[in-house]
N, C-alpha and C positions, 0 to 999 in steps of 0.2 A: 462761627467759632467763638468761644467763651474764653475771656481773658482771664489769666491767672485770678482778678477779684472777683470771679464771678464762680470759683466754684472752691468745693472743700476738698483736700485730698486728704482720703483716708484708706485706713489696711485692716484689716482682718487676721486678726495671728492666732496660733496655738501657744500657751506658753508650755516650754520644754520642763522644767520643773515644777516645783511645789503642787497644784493638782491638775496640772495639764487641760485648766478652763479655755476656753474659746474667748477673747475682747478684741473690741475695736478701739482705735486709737485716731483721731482729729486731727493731723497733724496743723493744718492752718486755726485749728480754733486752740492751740495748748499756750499758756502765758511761760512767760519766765519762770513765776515762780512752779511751776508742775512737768516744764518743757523740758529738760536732762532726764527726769525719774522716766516719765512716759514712753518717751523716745529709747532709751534703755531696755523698758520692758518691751517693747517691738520688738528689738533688734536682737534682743538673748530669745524669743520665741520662732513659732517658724510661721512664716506667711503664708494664707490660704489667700489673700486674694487683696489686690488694693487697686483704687485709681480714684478718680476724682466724681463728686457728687454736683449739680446743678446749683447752684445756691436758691433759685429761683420751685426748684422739689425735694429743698433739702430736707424738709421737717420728715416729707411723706418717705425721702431715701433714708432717714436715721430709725423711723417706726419700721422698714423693713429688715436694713440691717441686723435690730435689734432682736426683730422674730429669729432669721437666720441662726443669731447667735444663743439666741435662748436656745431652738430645735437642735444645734450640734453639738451645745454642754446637756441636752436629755439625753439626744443619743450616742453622746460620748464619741462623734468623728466628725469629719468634715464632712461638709457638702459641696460636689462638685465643681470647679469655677463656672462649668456653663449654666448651670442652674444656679448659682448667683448672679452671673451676667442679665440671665432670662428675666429674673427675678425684679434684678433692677434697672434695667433697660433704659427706662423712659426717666431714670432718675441719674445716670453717669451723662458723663463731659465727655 
């Protein structure tokens, strides 16, 4: 079992306005100064998928992440939570 410092928890959101792009958000890596803005923009979007990353596969789970989110701002939709789970499997807590 992986203690709270051993991993990163992060989400996957849609934002609901301006042009409805696909971001991730860090939430154990955001400082003070960026931690209200961030956290805001989460919360006004709509979540596709969040939990926690490995700290020990985290470079390899944020290169995936990233793909993810590249392929669902091409094709303009979400991709389904099991095929993110499948996805990053060997990289969540």
């Amino acid at each position: 079992m992986a203690f709270e410092s051993d991993k990163t928890m992060f989400e996957i959101y849609r934002e609901k306005e301006f042009n409805k792009k696909f971001k991730v958000v860090y939430y154990t890596e955001l400082t003070e100064h960026n931690k209200e803005a961030e956290i805001n923009h989460a919360i006004a979007g709509e979540t596709i998928y969040d939990g926690y990353i490995k700290d020990n596969t985290k470079e390899k789970g944020k290169i995936i992440i990233k793909e993810l989110i590249d392929e669902m701002n091409s094709k303009q939709s979400p991709i389904d939570k099991e095929e993110i789970l499948k996805r990053l499997e060997d990289c969540l807590a």
